[in-house]
C-alpha positions as semicolon CSV with decimal commas, in nm:
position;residue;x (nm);y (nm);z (nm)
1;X;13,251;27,162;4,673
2;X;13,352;27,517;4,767
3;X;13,718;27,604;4,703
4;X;13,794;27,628;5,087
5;X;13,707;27,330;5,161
6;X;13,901;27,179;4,869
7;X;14,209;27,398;4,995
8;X;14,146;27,224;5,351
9;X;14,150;26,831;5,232
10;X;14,430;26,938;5,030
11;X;14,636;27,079;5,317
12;X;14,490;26,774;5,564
13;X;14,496;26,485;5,333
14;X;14,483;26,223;5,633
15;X;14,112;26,320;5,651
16;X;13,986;26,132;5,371
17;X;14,213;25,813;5,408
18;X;14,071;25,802;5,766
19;X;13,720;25,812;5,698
20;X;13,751;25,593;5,378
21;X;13,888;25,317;5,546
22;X;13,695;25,416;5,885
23;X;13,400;25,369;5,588
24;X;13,495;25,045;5,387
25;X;13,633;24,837;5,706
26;X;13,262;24,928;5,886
27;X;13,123;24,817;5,488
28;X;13,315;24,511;5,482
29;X;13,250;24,391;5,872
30;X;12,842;24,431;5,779
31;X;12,870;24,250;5,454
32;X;13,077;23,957;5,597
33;X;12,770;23,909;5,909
34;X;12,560;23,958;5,700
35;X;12,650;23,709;5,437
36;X;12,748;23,432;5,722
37;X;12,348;23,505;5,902
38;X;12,216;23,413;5,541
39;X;12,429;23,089;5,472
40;X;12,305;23,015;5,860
41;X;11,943;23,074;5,827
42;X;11,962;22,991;5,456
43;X;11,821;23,302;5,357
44;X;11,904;23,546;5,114
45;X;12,138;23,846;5,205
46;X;11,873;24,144;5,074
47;X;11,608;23,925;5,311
48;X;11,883;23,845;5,588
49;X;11,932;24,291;5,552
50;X;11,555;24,342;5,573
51;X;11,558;24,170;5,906
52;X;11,868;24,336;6,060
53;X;11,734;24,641;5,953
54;X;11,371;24,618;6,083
55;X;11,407;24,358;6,328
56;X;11,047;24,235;6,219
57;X;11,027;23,843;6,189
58;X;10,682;23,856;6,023
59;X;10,868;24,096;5,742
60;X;11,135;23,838;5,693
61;X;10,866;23,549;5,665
62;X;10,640;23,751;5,417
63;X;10,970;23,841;5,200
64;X;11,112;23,471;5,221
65;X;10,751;23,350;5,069
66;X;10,781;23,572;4,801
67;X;11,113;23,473;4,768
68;X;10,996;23,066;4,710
69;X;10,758;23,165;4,452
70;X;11,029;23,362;4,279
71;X;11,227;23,086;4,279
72;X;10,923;22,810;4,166
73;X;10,867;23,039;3,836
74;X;11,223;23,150;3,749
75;X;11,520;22,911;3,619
76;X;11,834;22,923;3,798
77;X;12,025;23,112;3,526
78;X;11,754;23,388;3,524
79;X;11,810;23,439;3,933
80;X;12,157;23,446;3,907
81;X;12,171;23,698;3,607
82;X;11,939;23,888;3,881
83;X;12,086;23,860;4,224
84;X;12,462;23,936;4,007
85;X;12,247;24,280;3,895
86;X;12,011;24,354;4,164
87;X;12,073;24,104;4,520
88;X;12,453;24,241;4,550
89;X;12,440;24,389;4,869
90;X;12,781;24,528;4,829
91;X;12,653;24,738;4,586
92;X;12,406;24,880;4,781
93;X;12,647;24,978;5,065
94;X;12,949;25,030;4,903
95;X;12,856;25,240;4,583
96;X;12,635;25,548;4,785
97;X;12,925;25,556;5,025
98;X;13,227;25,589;4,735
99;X;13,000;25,867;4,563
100;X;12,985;26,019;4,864
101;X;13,393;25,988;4,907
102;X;13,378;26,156;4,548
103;X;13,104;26,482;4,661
104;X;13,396;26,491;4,970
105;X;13,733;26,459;4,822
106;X;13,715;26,468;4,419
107;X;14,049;26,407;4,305
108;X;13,893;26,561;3,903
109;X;13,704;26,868;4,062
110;X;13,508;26,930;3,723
111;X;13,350;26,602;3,673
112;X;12,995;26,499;3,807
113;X;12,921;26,255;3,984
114;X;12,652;26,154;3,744
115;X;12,886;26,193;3,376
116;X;12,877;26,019;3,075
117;X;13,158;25,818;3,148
118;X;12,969;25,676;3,421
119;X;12,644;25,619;3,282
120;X;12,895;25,459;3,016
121;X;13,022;25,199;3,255
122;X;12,690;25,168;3,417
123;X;12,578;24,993;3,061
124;X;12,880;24,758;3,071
125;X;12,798;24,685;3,471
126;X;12,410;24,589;3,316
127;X;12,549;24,431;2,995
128;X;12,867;24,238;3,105
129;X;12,650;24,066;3,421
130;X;12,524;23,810;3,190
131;X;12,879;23,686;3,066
132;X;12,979;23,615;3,390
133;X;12,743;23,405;3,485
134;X;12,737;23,189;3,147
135;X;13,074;23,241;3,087
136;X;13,299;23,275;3,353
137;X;13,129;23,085;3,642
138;X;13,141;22,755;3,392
139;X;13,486;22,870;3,350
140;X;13,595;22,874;3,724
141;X;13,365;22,468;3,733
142;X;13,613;22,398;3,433
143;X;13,932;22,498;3,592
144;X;13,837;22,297;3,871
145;X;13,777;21,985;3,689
146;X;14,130;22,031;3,473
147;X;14,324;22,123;3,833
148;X;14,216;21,819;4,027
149;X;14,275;21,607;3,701
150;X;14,589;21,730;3,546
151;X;14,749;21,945;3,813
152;X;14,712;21,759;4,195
153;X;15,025;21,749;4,264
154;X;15,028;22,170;4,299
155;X;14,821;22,089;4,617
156;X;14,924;22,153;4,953
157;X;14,775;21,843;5,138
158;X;14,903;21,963;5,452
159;X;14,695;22,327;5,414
160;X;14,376;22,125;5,471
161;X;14,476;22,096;5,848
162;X;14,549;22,500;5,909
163;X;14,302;22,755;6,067
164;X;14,077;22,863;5,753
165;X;14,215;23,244;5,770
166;X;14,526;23,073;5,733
167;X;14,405;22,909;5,409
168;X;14,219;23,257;5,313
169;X;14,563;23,437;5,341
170;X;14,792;23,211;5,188
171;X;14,570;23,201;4,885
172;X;14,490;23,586;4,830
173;X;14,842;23,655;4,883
174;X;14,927;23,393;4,601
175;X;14,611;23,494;4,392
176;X;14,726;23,868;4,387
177;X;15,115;23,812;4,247
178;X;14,948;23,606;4,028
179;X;14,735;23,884;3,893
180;X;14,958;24,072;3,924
181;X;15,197;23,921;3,662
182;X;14,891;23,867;3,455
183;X;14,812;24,238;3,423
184;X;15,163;24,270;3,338
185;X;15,140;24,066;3,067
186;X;14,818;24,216;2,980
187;X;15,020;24,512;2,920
188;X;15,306;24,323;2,746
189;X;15,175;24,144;2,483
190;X;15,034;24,377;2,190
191;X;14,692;24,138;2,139
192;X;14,602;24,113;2,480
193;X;14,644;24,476;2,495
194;X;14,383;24,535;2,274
195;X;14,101;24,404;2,504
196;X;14,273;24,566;2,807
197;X;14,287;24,862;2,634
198;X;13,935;24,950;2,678
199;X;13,917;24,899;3,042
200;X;14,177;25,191;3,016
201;X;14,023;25,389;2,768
202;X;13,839;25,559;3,051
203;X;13,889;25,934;3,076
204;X;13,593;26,009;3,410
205;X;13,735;25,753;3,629
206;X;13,449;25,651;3,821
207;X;13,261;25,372;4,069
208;X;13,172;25,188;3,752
209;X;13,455;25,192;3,614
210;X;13,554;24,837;3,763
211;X;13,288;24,681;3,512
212;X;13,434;24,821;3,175
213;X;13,591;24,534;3,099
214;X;13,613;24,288;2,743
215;X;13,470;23,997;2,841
216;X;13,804;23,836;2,673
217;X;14,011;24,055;2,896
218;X;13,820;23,902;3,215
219;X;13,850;23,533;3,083
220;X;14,211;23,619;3,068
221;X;14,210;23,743;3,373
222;X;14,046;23,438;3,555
223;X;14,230;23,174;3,416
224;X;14,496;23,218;3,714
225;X;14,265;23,369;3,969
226;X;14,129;23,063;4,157
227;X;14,395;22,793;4,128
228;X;14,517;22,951;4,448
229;X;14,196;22,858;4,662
230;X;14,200;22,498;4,499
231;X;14,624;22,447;4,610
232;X;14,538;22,561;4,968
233;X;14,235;22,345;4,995
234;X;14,024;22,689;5,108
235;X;13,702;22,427;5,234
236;X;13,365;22,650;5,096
237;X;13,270;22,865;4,837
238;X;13,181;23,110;5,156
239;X;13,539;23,220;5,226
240;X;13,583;23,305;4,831
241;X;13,291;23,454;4,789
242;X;13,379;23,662;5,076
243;X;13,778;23,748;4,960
244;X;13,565;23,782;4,627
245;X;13,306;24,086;4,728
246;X;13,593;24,234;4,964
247;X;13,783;24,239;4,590
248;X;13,491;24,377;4,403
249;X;13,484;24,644;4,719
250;X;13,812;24,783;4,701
251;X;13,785;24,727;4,325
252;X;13,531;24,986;4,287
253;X;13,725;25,239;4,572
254;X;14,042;25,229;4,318
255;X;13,832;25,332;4,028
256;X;13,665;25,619;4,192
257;X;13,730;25,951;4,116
258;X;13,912;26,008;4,474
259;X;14,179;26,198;4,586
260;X;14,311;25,935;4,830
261;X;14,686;25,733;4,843
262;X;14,554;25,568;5,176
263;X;14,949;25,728;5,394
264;X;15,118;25,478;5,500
265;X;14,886;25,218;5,418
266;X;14,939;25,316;5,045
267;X;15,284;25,126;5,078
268;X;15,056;24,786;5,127
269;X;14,726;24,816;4,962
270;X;14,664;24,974;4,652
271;X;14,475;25,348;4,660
272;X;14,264;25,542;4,423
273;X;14,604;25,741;4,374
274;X;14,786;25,441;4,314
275;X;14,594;25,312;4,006
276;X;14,493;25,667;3,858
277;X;14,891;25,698;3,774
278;X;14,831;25,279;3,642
279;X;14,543;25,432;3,430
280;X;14,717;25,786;3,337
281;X;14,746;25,886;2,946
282;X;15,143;26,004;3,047
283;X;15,356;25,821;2,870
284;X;15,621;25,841;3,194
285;X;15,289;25,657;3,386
286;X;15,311;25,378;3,152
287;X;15,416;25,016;3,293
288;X;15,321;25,141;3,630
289;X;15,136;25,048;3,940
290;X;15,014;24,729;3,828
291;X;14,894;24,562;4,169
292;X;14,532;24,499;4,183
293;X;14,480;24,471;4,611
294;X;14,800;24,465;4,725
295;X;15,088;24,751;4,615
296;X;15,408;24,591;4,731
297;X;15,468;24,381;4,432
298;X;15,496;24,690;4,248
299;X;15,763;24,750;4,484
300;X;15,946;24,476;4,498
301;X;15,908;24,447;4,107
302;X;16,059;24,774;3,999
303;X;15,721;24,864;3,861
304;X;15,579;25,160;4,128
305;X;15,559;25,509;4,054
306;X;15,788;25,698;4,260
307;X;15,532;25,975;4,354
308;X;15,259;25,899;4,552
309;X;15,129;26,236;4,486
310;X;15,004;26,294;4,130
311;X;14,664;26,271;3,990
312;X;14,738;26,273;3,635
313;X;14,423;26,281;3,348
314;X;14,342;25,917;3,237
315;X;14,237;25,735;2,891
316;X;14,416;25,586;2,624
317;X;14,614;25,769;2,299
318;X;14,384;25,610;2,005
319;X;14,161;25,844;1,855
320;X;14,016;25,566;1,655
321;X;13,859;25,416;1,999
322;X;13,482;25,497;2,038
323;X;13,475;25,742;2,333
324;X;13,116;25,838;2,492
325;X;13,214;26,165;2,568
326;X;13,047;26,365;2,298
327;X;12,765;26,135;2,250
328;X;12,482;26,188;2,381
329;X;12,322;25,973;2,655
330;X;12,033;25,742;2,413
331;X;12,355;25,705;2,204
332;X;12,551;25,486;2,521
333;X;12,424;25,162;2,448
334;X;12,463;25,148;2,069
335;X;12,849;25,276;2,181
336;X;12,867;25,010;2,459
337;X;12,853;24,783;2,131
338;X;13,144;24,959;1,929
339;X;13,326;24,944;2,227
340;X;13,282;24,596;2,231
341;X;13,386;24,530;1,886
342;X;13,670;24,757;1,872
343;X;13,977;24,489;1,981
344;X;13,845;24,262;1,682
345;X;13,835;24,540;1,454
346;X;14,176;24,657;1,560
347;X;14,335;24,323;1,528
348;X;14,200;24,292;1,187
349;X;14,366;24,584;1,081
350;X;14,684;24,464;1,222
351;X;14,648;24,161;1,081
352;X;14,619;24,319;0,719
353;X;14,902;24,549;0,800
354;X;15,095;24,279;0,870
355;X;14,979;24,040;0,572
356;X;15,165;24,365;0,327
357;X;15,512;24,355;0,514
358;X;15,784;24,161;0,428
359;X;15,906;23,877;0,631
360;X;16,233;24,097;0,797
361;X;15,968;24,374;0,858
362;X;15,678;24,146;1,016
363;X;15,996;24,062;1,262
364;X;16,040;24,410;1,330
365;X;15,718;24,488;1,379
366;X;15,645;24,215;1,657
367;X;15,927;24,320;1,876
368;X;15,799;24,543;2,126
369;X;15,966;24,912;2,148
370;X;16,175;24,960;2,417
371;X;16,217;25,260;2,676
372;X;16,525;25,457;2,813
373;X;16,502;25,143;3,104
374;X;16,526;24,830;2,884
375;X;16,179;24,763;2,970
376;X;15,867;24,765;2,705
377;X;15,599;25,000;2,765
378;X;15,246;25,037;2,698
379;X;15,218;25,155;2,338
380;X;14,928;25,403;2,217
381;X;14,720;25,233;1,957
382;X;14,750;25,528;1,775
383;X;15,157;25,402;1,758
384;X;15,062;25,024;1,709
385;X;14,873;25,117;1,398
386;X;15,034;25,463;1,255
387;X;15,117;25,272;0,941
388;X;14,799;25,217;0,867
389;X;14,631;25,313;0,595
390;X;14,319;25,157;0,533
């Protein structure tokens, strides 16, 4: 973008929090009609868009024929693994309008919109798809079996009777301290790290950038994330699968490469600003901004970074971590792998490192290292594993 208008946004930064919230709110409001029109006429949501769009019944009755052969030839697993790719209609909305947030306001002036970075984390979007439908949606069926045998007595019997936004609320506010304290121990806990750590080993913050994620770091992640809806009795998948695409939404707006903190509203919901400093390489940035929706936990917590104005770089302080960006592009996919492979390779080392030490050392070695504030940070692998020498 030409430096003058760069200079402008920078001198006028209310612009771009007012049209990217104008933006998302108009996003989310489509999204949520037109998922309830397809549960209604119990069509798809790319055919129940086709007919909003052209406002041609005979279109939506040739496209809902093809759409009952499609399903006649194709096993359930194969159309989910393609409507979680392809039939997302957030994506379709929400990702041309965030790029387009990006061309607008970039918060890293020098990086394309198109980098390697995010053709990087457009292979784990593609790649990771599959273990979320055959691992984590048994996962969430599992979780629901253990809750209503182990754990009833968590359930709010009398939540059943109140309005259904009611039920929506209570549980998304409970759902996000709840991830919130599980990022923090994420962060905490030097094993768990290890998988987060490549989620954060991101240097082109991007759209995408949502989807680089371990599939042990998301397991992780889920275990807590629905017992919420199941204690407030939230009736139908249809409200969490809407809290759930209004999550992937903002999701991807936090991860773009956006100079936004939202004003005002950055002191409720969490902005592209917000988690940059969560995702900075600074070592000052570390144990910061760990809110996922909301920001006011941070807050309360002790845990928010007291500028609301700093876009630092982002990445991770391990040069032993497989980074794409001097690879070259038909080299992504075979790096999408190491990438994959690199927590297990790094706890192995750790695990021989710790296999030499002596018993009094091994002791040392587990207790996290402490900051100026009494509080453990986020170490750099390279820190975790300076003693290696294998």
């Amino acid at each position: 973008m030409p430096r003058a208008w760069i200079r402008f946004t920078d001198a006028h930064p209310w612009l771009s929090s007012a049209i990217a919230v104008a933006g998302l709110a108009t996003i989310s409001l489509s999204i949520a009609h037109i998922v309830g029109s397809a549960e209604k006429h119990g069509q798809g949501e790319v055919i129940e868009t086709i007919g909003i769009i052209s406002w041609s019944k005979d279109l939506v009755d040739h496209a809902n024929s093809l759409r009952s052969i499609y399903h006649q030839f194709f096993p359930s697993e194969v159309r989910y693994l393609v409507s979680e790719l392809y039939s997302n209609i957030a994506l379709y909305l929400v990702v041309p309008f965030l790029l387009l947030l990006e061309l607008l306001f970039p918060c890293k002036t020098t990086q394309p919109l198109i980098s390697r970075g995010f053709l990087q984390d457009m292979i784990w979007f593609v790649a990771i798809a599959p273990a979320k439908i055959f691992i984590l949606f048994p996962i969430a069926a599992l979780l629901r079996m253990l809750f209503n045998e182990y754990l009833p007595f968590l359930m709010i019997e009398d939540a059943a009777a109140w309005p259904l936004y009611v039920q929506v609320i209570a549980a998304v506010f409970v759902s996000e301290f709840l991830a919130w304290f599980n990022h923090f121990v994420r962060h905490k806990i030097k094993a768990l790290w290890l998988f987060h750590a490549v989620h954060h080993s991101q240097k082109e913050l991007n759209v995408f950038t949502d989807d680089r994620a371990h599939v042990i770091d998301l397991l992780i992640l889920s275990l807590l994330a629905y017992i919420p809806f199941f204690i407030f009795q939230v009736p139908n998948v249809y409200a969490v699968t809407i809290v759930g695409m209004y999550t992937a939404i903002h999701n991807r707006f936090i991860h773009a490469n956006i100079k936004i903190n939202l004003g005002w509203l950055g002191w409720l919901f969490v902005s592209p600003q917000f988690h940059r400093v969560h995702h900075s390489a600074l070592v000052e940035h570390h144990d910061k901004n760990f809110g996922r929706t909301l920001s006011f936990f941070d807050y309360i917590f002790g845990t928010a970074y007291n500028s609301r104005k700093v876009y630092p770089e982002t990445g991770i302080d391990d040069t032993t971590f497989p980074d794409e960006q001097k690879l070259r592009i038909r080299q992504l996919p075979g790096n999408w792998l190491k990438q994959t492979i690199y927590p297990f390779i790094q706890l192995f080392r750790r695990r021989l490192h710790l296999l030499r030490l002596n018993p009094f050392e091994k002791i040392r070695s587990l207790r996290p290292k402490q900051t100026n504030n009494a509080r453990p940070r986020v170490e750099p692998l390279s820190e975790v594993y300076q003693e290696d020498e294998l």
